[in-house]
N, C-alpha and C positions, 0 to 999 in steps of 0.2 A: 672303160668309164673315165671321166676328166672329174677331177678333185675340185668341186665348190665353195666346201663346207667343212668346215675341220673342229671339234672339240678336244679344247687342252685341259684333261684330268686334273689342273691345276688352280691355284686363284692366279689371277694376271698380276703379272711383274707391275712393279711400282716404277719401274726404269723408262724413263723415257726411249733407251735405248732396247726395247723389246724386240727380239728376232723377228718374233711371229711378225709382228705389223709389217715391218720390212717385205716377207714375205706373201704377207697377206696384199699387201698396195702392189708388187710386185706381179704376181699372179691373180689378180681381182677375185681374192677368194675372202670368205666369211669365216674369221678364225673368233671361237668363243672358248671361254675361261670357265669351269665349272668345278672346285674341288670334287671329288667320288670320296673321300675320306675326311677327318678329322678328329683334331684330342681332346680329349675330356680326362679332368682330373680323380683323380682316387681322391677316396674320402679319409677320414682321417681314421676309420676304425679297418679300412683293407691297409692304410699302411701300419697299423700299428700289430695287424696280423703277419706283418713279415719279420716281424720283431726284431728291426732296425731301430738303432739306438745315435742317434746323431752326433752326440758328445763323444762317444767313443774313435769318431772319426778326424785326423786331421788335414786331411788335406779332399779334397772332391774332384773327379774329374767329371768334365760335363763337355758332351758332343755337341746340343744343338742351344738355340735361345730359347726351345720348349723346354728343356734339360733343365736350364737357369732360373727361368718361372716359376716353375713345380717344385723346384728345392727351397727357392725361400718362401714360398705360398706353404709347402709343408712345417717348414722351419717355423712358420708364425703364426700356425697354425696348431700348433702343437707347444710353443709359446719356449723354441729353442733358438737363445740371442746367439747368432753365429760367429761364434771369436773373432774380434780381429785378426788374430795369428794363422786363421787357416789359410791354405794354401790351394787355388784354384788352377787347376791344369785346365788349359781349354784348347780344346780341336782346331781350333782356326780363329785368328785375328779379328775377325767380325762380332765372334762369341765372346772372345775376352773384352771387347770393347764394350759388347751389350752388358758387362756388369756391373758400370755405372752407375744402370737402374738401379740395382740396389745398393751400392759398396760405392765411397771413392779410392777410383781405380788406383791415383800414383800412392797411397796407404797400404797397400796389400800386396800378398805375394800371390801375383798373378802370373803364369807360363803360358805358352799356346803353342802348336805345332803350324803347319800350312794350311789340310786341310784333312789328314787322316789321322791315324789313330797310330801309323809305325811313326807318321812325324813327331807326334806329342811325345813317342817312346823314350826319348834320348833325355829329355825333361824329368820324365817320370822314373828315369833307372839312376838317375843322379841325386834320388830323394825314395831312395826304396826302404828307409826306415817309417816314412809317415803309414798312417792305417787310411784307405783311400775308401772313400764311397763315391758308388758308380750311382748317379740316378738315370734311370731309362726306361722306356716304355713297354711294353709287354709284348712290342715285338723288338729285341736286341738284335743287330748283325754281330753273328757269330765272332769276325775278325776284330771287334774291340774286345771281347773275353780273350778270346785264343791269342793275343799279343801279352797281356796282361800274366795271364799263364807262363807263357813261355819262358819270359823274365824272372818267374816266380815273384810277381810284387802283392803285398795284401790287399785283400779288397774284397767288399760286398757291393751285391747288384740292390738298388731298390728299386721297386715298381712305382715311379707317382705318375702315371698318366695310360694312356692305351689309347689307339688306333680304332676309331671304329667306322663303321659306313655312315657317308652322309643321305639323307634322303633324296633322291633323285627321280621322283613320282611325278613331277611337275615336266620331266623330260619323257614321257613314256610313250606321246605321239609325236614326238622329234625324232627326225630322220638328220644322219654327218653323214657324209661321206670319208672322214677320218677321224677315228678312234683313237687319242693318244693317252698312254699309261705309263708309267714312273714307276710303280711299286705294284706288286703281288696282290695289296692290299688295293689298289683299285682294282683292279679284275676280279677281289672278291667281292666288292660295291657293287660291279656292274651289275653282276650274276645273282647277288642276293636282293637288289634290286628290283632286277628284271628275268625270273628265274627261268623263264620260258625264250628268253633274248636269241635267237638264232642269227648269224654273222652276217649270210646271205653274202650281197653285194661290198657289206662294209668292210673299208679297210681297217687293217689293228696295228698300232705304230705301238712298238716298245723303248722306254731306253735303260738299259741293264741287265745283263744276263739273265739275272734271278726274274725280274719282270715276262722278261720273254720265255722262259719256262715256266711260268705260269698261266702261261696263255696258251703254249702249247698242250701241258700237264690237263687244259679246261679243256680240249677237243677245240678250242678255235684257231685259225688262223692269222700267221704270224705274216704281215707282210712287209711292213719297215720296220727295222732296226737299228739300233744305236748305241752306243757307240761303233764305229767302224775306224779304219785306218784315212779313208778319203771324206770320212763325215762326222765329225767327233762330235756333233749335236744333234739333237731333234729335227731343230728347223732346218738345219740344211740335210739332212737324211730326207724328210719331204720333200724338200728343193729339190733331190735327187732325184728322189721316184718320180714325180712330175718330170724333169727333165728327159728319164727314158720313158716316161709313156708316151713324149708328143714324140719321140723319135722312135716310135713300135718296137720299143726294147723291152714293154711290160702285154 
């Protein structure tokens, strides 16, 4: 089969510099954008069930600009003035910058790592007397607890947001010829979705380990993947595949 049509599990990049299009003008194919997922916030009586106390907290670490959101949406929501003095660890440079929104930045004692969680570490074990609160979604990757542990630094998790399916009814007589997924949590979009979904001819692009055993773990077939050592992306993992089926290597 020759690849037409491709859906990216994703909302489309705001970068002019988008792969896909490259790829798409490239190979005259029809590349579309459709989140399968999105966050919605907890209310203020499920966080007040985790009986998390915000004051008690002086410094926060926060992974994404959803992270950032939901802590001060909670914060003023619950009508808790966030000290100046606190202390903001953040995962990656784009994250500390996004908290502007709320905070001016050169006033506060703001940290960041690159873009994971062992980079922020070296920040965060240089301040291992503060009490840290994690905000995060209801679904955590293991590897920000299990770093946090190892160090032995304090800290609590709170729930202010969760992952859920987005409706995709509107797509149910649409035919891709490529299926692309990011997270566990779109392939359980697809399925609860479309509970009778069988794969047939479609292809299923994953990228990250966890993704691709989920797709496996579903009885579907996995047939791009990514990251690799010669394709450290999505788009050029497609580029690939295309590239051996016009050469009868698929």
């Amino acid at each position: 089969m020759s690849i037409r049509t491709v859906l990216v599990s994703q909302p489309e990049p705001e970068s002019n510099k988008n792969p896909y299009l490259s790829l798409a003008e490239k190979y005259k194919l029809q590349v579309d954008f459709r989140p399968f997922i999105h966050v919605e916030g907890i209310d203020k009586s499920e966080f007040r069930n985790q009986k998390i106390n915000f004051a008690e907290h002086t410094a926060v670490i926060l992974t994404s600009k959803t992270a950032v959101d939901h802590y001060f949406r909670m914060a003023e929501e619950c009508r808790f003035e966030v000290p100046t003095e606190m202390k903001y660890f953040c995962i990656s440079e784009a994250v500390a910058y996004y908290l502007q929104k709320y905070v001016t930045y050169r006033k506060r004692k703001i940290f960041h790592g690159k873009q994971t969680i062992l980079d922020l570490m070296e920040s965060i074990k240089k301040h291992k007397k503060e009490t840290f609160l994690l905000p995060c979604s209801d679904i955590l990757r293991d590897s920000i607890p299990e770093a946090l542990d190892k160090e032995k630094i304090t800290y609590k998790k709170v729930v202010l947001y969760r992952t859920v399916a987005s409706d995709l009814s509107d797509l149910e007589s649409v035919q891709y010829d490529v299926l692309v997924f990011f997270s566990p949590s779109g392939i359980e979009s697809l399925l609860k979705n479309f509970p009778s979904f069988k794969q047939n001819k479609t292809l299923i692009a994953a990228f990250g380990p966890t993704t691709a055993k989920a797709i496996v773990d579903n009885n579907l077939r996995l047939d791009i993947h990514a990251p690799q050592p010669q394709v450290p992306s999505m788009s050029l993992a497609i580029e690939q595949f295309i590239k051996d089926f016009k050469k009868g290597k698929k």
